[in-house]
C-alpha positions in Angstrom: -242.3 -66.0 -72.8 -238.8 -66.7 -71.2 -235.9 -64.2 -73.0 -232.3 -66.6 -73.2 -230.2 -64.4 -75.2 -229.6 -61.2 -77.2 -227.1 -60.7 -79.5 -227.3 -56.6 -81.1 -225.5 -54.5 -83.1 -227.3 -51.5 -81.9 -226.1 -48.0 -80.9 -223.2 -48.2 -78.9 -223.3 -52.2 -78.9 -221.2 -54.3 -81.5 -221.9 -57.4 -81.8 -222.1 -57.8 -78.2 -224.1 -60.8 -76.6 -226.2 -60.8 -73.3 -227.8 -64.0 -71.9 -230.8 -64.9 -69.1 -231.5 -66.8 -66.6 -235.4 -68.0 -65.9 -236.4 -65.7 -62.5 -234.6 -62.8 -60.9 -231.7 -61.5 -63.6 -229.0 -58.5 -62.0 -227.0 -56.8 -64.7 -224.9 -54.3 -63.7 -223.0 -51.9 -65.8 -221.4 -48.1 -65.6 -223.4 -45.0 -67.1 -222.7 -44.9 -71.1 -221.9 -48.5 -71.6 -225.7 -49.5 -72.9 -227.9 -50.6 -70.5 -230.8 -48.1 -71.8 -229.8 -49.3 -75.5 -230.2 -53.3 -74.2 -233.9 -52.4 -73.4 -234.3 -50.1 -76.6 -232.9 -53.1 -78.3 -235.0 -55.9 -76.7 -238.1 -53.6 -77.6 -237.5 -53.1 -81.0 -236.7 -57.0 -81.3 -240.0 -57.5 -80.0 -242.4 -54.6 -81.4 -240.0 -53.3 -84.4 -238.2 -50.0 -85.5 -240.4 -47.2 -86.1 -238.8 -45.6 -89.5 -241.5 -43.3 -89.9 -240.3 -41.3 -86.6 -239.0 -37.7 -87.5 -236.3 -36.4 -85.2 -237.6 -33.3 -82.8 -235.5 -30.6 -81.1 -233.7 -32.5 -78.0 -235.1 -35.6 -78.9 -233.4 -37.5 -82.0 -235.3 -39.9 -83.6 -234.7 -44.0 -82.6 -233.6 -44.5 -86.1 -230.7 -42.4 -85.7 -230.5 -42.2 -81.9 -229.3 -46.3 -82.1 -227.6 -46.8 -85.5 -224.5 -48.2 -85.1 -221.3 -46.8 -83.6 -219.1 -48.8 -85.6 -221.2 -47.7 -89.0 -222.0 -51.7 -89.4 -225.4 -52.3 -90.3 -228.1 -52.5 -87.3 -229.4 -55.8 -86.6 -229.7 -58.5 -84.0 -230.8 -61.8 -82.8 -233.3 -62.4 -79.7 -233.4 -66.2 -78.5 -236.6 -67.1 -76.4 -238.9 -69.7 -75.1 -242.6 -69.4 -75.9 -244.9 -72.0 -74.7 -242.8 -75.1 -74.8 -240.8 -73.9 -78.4 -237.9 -72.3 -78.3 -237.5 -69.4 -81.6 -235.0 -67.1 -82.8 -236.3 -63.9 -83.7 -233.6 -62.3 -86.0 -234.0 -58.8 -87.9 -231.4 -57.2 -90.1 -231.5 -53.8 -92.2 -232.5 -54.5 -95.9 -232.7 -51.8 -98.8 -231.5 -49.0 -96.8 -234.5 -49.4 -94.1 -233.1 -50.3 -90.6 -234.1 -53.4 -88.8 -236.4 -53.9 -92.3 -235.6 -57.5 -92.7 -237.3 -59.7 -89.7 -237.4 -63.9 -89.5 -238.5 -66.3 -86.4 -236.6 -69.6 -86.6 -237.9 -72.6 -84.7 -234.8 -73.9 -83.3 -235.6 -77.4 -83.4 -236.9 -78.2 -86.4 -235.0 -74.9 -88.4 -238.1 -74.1 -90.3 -240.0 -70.7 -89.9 -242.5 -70.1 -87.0 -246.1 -70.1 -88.9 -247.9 -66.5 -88.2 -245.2 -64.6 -86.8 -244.4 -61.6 -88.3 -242.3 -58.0 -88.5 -245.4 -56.3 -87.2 -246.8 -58.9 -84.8 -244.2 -60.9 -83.4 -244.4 -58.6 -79.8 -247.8 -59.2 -79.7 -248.3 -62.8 -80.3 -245.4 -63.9 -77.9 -246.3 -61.2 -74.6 -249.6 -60.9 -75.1 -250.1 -57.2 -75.6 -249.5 -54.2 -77.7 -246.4 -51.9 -77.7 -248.6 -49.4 -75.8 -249.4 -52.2 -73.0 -246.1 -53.4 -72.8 -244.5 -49.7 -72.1 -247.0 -49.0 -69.6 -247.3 -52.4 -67.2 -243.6 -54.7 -67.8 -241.1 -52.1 -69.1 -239.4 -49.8 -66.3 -237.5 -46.7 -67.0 -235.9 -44.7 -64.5 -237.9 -41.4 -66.7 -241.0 -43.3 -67.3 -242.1 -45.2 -64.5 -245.3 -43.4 -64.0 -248.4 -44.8 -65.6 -249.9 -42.9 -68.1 -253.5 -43.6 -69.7 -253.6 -46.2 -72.4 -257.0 -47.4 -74.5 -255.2 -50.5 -75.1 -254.4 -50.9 -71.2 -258.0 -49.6 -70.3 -259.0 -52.5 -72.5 -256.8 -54.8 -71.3 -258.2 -54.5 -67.6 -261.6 -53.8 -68.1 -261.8 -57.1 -69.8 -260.5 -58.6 -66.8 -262.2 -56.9 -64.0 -265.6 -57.3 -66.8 -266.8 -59.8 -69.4 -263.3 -60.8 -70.1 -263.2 -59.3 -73.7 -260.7 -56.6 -75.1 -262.6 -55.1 -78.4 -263.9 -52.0 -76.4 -262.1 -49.2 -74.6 -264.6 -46.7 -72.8 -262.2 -44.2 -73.4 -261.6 -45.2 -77.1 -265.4 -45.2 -77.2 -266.0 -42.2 -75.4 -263.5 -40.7 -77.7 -264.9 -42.0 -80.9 -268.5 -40.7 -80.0 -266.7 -37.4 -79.4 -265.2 -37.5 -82.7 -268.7 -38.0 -83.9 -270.5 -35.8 -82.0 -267.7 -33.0 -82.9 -268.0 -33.4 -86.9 -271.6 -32.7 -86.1 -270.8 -29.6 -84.1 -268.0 -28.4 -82.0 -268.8 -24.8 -80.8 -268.6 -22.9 -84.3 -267.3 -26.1 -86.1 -268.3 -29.0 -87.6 -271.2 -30.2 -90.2 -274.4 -28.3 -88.3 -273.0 -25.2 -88.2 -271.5 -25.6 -91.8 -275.3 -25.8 -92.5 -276.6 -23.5 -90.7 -274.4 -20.7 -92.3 -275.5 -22.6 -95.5 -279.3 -22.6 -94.9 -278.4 -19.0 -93.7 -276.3 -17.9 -97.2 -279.2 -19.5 -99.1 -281.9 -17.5 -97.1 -279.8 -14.7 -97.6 -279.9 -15.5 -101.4 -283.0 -15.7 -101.5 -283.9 -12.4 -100.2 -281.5 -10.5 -102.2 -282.9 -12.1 -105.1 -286.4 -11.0 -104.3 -285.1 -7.7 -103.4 -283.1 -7.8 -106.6 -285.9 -8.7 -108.8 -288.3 -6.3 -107.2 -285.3 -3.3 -107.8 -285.2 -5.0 -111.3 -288.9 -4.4 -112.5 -288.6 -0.8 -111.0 -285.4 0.1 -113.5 -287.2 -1.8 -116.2 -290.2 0.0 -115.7 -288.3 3.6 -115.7 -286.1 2.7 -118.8 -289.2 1.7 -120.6 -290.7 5.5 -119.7 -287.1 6.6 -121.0 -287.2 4.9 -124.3 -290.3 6.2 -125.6 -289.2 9.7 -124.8 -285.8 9.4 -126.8 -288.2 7.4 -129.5 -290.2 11.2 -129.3 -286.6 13.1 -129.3 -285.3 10.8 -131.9 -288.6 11.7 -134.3 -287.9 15.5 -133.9 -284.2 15.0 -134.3 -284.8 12.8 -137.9 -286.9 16.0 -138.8 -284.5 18.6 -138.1 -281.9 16.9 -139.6 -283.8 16.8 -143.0 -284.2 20.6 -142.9 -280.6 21.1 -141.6 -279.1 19.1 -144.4 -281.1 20.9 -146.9 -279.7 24.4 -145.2 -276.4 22.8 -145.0 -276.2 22.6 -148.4 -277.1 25.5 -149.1 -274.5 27.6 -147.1 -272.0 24.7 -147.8 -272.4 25.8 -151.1 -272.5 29.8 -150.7 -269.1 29.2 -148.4 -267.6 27.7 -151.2 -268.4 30.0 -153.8 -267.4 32.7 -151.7 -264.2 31.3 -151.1 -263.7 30.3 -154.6 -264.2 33.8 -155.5 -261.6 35.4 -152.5 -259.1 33.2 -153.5 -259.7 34.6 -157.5 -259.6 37.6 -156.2 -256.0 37.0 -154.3 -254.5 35.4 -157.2 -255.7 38.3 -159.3 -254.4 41.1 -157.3 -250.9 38.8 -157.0 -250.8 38.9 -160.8 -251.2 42.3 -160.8 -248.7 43.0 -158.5 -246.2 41.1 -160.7 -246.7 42.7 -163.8 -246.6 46.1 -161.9 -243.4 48.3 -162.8 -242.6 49.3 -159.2 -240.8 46.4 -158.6 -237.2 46.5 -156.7 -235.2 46.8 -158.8 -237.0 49.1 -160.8 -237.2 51.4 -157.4 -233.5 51.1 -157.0 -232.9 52.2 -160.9 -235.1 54.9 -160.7 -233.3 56.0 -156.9 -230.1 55.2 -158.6 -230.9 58.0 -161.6 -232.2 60.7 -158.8 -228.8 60.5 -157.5 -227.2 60.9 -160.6 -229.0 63.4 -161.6 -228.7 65.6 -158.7 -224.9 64.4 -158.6 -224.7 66.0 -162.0 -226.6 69.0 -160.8 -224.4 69.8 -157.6 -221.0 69.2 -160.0 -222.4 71.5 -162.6 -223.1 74.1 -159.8 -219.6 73.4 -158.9 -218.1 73.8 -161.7 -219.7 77.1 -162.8 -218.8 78.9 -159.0 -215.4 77.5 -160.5 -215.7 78.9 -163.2 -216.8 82.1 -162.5 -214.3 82.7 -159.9 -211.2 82.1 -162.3 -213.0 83.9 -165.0 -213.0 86.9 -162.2 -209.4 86.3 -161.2 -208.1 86.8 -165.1 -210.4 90.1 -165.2 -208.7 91.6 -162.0 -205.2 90.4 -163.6 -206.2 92.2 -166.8 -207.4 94.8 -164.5 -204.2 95.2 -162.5 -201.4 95.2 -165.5 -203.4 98.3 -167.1 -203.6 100.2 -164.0 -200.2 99.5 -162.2 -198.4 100.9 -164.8 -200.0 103.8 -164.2 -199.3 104.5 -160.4 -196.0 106.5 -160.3 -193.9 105.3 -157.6 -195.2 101.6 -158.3 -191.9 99.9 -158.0 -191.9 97.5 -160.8 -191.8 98.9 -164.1 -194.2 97.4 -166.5 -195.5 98.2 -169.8 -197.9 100.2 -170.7 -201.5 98.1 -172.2 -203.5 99.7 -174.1 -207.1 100.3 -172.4 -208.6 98.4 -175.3 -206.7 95.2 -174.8 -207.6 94.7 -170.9 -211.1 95.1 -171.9 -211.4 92.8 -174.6 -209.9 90.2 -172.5 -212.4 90.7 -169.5 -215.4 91.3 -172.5 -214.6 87.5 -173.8 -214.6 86.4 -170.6 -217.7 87.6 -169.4 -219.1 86.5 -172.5 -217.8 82.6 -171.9 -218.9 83.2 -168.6 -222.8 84.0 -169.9 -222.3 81.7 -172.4 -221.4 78.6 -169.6 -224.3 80.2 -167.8 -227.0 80.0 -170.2 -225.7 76.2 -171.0 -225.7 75.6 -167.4 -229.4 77.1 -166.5 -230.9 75.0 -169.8 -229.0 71.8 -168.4 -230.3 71.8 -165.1 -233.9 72.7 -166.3 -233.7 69.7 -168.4 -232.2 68.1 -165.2 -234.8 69.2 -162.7 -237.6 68.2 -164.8 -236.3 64.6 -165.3 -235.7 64.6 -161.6 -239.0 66.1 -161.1 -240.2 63.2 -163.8 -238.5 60.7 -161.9 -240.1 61.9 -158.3 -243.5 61.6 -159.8 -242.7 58.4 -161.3 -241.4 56.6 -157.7 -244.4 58.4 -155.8 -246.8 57.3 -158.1 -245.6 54.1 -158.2 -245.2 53.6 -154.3 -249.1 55.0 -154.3 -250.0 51.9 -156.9 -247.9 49.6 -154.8 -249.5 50.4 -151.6 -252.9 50.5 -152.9 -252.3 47.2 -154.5 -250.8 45.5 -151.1 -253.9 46.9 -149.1 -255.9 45.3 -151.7 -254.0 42.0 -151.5 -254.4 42.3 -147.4 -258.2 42.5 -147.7 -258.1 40.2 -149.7 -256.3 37.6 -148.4 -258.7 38.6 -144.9 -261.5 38.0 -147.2 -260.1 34.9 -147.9 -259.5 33.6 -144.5 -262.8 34.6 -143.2 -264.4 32.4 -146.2 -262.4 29.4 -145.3 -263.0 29.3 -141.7 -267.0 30.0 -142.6 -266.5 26.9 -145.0 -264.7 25.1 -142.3 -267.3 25.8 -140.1 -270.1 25.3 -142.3 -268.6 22.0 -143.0 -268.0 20.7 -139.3 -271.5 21.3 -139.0 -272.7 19.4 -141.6 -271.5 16.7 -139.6 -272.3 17.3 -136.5 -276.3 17.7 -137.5 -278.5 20.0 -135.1 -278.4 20.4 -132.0 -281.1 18.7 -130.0 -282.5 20.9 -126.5 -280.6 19.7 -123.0 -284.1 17.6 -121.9 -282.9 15.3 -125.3 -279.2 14.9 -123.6 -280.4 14.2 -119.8 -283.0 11.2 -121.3 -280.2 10.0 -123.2 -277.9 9.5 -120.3 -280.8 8.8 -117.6 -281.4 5.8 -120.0 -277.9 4.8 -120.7 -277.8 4.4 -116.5 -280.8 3.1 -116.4 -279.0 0.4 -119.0 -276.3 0.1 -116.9 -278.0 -0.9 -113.8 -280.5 -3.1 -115.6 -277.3 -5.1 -116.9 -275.9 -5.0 -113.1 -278.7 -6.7 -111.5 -279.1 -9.0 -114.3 -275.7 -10.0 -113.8 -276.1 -10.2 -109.4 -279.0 -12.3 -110.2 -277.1 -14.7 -112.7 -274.4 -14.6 -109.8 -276.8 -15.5 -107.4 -278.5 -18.6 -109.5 -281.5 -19.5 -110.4 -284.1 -19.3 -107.2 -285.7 -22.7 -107.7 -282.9 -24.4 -107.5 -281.3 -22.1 -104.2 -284.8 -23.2 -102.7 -284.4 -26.5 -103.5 -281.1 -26.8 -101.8 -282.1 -24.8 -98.8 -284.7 -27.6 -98.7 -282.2 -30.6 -98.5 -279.9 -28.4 -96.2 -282.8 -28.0 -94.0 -283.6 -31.8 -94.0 -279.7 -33.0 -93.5 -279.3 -30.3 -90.5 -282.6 -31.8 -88.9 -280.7 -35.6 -89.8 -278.0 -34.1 -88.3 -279.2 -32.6 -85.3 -281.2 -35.9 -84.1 -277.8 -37.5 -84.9 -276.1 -34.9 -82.4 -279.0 -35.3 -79.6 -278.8 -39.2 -80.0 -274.7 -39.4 -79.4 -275.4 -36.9 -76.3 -277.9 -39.7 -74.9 -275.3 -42.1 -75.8 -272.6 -40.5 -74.3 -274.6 -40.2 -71.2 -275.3 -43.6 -71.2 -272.0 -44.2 -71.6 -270.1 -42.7 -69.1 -273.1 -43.8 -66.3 -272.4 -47.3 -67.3 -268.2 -46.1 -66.9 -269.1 -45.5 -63.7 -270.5 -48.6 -62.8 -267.3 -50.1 -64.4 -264.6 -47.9 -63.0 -266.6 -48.7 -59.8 -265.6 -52.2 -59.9 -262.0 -51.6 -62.3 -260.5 -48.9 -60.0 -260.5 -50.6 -56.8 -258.6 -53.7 -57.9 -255.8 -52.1 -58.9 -255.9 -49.6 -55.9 -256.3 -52.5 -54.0 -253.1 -54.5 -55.7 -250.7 -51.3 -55.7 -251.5 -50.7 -52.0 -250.1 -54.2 -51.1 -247.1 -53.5 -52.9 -246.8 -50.0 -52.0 -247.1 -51.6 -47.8 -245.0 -53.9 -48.9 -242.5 -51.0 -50.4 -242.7 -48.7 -47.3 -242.7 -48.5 -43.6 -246.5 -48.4 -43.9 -247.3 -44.6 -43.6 -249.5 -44.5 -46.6 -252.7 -46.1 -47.2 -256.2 -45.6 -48.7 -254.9 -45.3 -52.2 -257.2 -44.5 -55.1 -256.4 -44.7 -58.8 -258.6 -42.5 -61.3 -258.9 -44.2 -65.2 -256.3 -41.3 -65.9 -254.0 -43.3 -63.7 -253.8 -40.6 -61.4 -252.8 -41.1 -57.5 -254.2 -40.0 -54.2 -253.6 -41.3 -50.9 -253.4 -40.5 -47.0 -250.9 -40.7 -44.6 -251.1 -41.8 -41.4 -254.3 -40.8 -38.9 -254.7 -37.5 -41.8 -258.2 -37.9 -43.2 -256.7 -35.3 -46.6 -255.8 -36.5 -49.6 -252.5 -36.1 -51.1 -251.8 -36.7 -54.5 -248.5 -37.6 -55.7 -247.1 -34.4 -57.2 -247.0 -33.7 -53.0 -244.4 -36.6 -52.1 -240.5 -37.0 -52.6 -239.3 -38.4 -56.1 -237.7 -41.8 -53.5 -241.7 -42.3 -52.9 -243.5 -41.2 -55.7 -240.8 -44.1 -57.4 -241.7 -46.6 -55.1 -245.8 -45.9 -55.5 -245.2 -45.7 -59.3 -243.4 -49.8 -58.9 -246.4 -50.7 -56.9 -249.2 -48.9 -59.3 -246.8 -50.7 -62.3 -246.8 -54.2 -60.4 -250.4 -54.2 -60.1 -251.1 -53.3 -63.5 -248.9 -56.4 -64.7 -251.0 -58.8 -62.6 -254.2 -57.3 -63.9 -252.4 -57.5 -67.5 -250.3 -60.8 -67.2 -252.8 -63.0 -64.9 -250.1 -65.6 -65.6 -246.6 -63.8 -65.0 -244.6 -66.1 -66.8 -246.5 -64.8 -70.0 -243.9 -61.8 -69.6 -240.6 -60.8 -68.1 -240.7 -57.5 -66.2 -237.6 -54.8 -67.4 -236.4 -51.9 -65.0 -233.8 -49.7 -66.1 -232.2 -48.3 -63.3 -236.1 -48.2 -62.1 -234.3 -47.8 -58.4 -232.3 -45.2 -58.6 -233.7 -43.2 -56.2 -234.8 -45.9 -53.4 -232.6 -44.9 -49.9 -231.1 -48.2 -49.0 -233.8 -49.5 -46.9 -236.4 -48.8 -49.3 -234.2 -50.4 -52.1 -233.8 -53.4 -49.8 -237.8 -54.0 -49.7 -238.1 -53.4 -53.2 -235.3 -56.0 -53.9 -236.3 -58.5 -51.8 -240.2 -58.1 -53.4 -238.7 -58.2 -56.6 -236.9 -61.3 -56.2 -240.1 -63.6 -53.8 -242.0 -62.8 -57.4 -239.2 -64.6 -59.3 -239.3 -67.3 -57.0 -243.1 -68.1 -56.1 -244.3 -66.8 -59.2 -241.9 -67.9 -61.9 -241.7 -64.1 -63.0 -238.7 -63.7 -65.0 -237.1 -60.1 -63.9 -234.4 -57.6 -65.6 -233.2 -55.6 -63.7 -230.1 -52.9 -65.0 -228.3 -50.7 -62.4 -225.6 -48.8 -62.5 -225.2 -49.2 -59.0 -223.0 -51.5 -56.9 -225.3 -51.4 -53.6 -227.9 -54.0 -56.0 -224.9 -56.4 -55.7 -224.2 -56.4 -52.8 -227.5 -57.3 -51.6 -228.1 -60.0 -54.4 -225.0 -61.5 -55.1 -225.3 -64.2 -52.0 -229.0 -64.8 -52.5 -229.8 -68.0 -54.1 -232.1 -67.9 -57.5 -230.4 -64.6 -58.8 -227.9 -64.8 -62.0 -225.6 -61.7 -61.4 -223.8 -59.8 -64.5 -221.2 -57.6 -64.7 -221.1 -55.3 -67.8 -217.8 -53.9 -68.9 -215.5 -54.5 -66.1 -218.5 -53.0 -63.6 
């Protein structure tokens, strides 16, 4: 395949145009004005636009990392020659999915190229996969190492072998492993999956025998337990026939007797009622005691009252017959006869016995109606209290028969009272119950046994399949990677044998005896040394020139015929001192010229120029005023 043209709308490119010429191609152009993005772009013409790709920390996704600056859509044209025909490979973004749209034009006829497609197109026209082309013709200043690729591996062990590319020992090696590991990886995979099976199942197994066995021992005890609360429940059935027979007899007795206290407190109540001392009878009989003695105490009153004035007038009558009488008296008064004074004091007296007699008959009538009245109010008082201690005992009497009927009745439901042995059967066989349900229940967990031996019967079988399966990809593998050995005998020294020429060809000479694992890993000696040095030891200028040489070798190994391929470097020699960058340069362009090897090569550097741009065979470019 010969590349003639490129036209992209592709990150910072707008419909911007780059053309080739067949053999050594220079394009030079500053840092930022999309040399990378031309070699992103002519590998996703080739290979496609992986949507799928999810951006990651540092590292945006190709997707975004190239759509357009100008926010036109991303597309572009790649015009190339492929044996003898000359095609237009065009993709375009469709229905939102970048570069989604793909077509390959023949240019002479205008009709569509027959079998290529979105997803083959790369393949068919270099050759090789994706993988194959990023690790042999495309050369990145940040990837020129060579990093292990089945596809590679395949690629040149069919041509060091047999010549085919369906097997990859590596991709073998790796697929055996897979196998191997679904069968077992240390505490992984199918074997032990059935080992802890088979050992779950023996497990099962045991606890149900154990379970069974513990089973028939609770059975065997609550059988024991029944029959003794069948013997309890006999005695109880007897005893409660004599105790509801002696229930009903006291139920009845309590209720007569409390039938008869309550009589007895509603009889003493009526009595009470009908009773005279009531209070206001007590307050009318107070009421005449402290009339009466009121009366009393103003009769006594008035009679000292009495009396004295009836004494006062007899020492007046007194006085007027005897003052006369005294000879110097002062006053003069008449003389009363003796008779008059007398008769005065005589009537008065008399009243005086007269009020006197009235009085003492008065307040005996009085004090015996007082006295009348006393009795009556202590008598009463007596009946009162004697009826209230009645009604007290008899409303105790009353109580005590209702709480014996209460009682009496509470036990005629509760029944008789069986002996504690009764109570501890009865709750030994309730557990017993209990744990007889529990184990039935673990065992119904566990499943039924023939069927868990059954099982740990195919388990058994399939780990023994299993296990054979394991031994036999061990022998495999064996076998395998002896007859690697033998391959990578004959595979590594070609291309250790290839890179070294290029390497010599790259360097003063200094390094030789290079050796190239299938990792793609480097050792080599220097000079007279008989150590080994592998590359991590040298200076990024050399390690860049072995990783050209290593890269140059795999493409003859991949590309027998170079013109099947162009070979890309992007700014591959940007570490090459001058002298090392003119070896590399002059190698670079002798395979343009005797091989018919078409070359890109990007640099931001003017010292490429100057070292080409007189040499005959070499189509210099100048990108954005570079």
């Amino acid at each position: 395949m010969k590349l003639l043209k490129l036209t992209a709308t592709f990150g910072c490119l707008d419909h911007e145009t780059l053309e080739f010429s067949p053999g050594m191609n220079l394009i030079g152009a500053p840092n930022g004005s999309g040399k990378s993005t031309w070699c992103a772009f002519l590998r996703t013409m080739l290979y496609g636009l992986d949507t799928r790709q999810r951006d990651r920390k540092g590292a945006p996704a190709d997707k975004n990392r190239y759509r357009p600056w100008s926010g036109a859509p991303m597309e572009g044209q790649l015009l190339c020659e492929h044996q003898g025909r000359t095609i237009l490979l065009q993709r375009t973004s469709a229905g939102g999915v970048p570069m989604g749209d793909f077509s390959a034009t023949d240019q002479e006829t205008g009709l569509p190229v027959p079998g290529l497609t979105a997803d083959n197109v790369g393949e068919v026209l270099t050759g090789v996969s994706r993988e194959i082309f990023d690790r042999s013709v495309f050369l990145r200043q940040t990837g020129l190492a060579v990093s292990q690729s089945q596809d590679l591996e395949k690629r040149i062990a069919a041509l060091v072998a047999a010549g085919e590319e369906d097997v990859s020992w590596s991709e073998s090696d790796e697929r055996l492993k897979t196998w191997q590991r679904r069968r077992r990886y240390h505490k992984t995979g199918l074997l032990p999956q059935l080992e802890e099976e088979e050992a779950q199942l023996r497990a099962s197994l045991e606890q149900t025998a154990s379970l069974r066995q513990e089973l028939a021992q609770v059975q065997s005890r609550a059988a024991g337990l029944r029959r003794q609360k069948e013997h309890w429940d006999s005695r109880l059935s007897i005893e409660n026939d004599k105790f509801k027979t002696v229930s009903q007899q006291r139920y009845a007795q309590a209720a007569a007797e409390l039938d008869a206290a309550e009589l007895r407190v509603q009889t003493l109540r009526g009595q009470m009622e009908k009773a005279p001392h009531t209070p206001d009878s007590q307050r009318n009989w107070e009421e005449e005691i402290q009339e009466i003695q009121d009366e009393l105490r103003s009769r006594h009153r008035m009679m000292v009252g009495f009396v004295v004035v009836i004494l006062l007038l007899t020492l007046v009558a007194a006085a007027l017959y005897i003052l006369p009488h005294i000879p110097q008296f002062p006053l003069s008064l008449p003389t009363i006869p003796l008779w008059i004074p007398a008769v005065v004091a005589g009537v008065l007296w008399l009243l005086v016995l007269i009020f006197s007699i009235i009085k003492v008959l008065c307040d005996r009538q009085d004090h015996k109606d007082l006295k009348d009245l006393h009795y009556l109010v202590d008598t009463s008082e007596k009946d009162h209290s004697e009826q209230a201690r009645s009604l007290q005992e008899a409303l105790l009497l009353r109580d005590q028969a209702r709480k014996l009927f209460e009682a009496i009745s509470q036990q005629r439901g509760s029944g008789p009272y069986l002996p504690p042995e009764a109570e501890v059967c009865r709750e030994s066989l309730h557990r017993a119950e209990q744990e007889i349900a529990q184990l039935q229940g673990q065992l119904s967990a566990l499943g039924d046994p023939a069927l868990i031996d059954a099982r740990l019967d195919n388990v058994q079988e399939e780990k023994a399949r299993l296990q054979e399966e394991y031994d036999a990809l061990t022998i495999a593998m064996e076998a395998m990677q002896e007859a690697d050995d033998q391959l990578h005998a004959r595979f590594s020294p070609q291309v250790s044998r290839r890179a070294e020429g290029y390497f010599t060809q790259l360097t003063p000479g200094d390094y030789h005896d290079l050796s190239l694992t299938r990792s793609m890993e480097v050792t080599l000696r220097q000079g007279p040394s008989l150590a080994r040095h592998p590359l991590a030891l040298l200076s990024q200028g050399t390690a860049d020139q072995l990783y050209l040489a290593l890269r140059l070798a795999v493409a003859d190994l991949v590309f027998p015929d170079p013109r099947d391929c162009p070979l890309i470097l992007d700014d591959a020699l940007l570490t090459f001192d001058d002298r090392n960058l003119a070896r590399a340069l002059a190698l670079l362009c002798r395979l343009a010229q005797e091989e018919g090897r078409q070359i890109l090569l990007f640099t931001c550097q003017h010292r490429e120029f100057r070292m080409l741009q007189d040499l005959d065979g070499v189509a210099c470019q100048s990108l954005h005023g570079f």
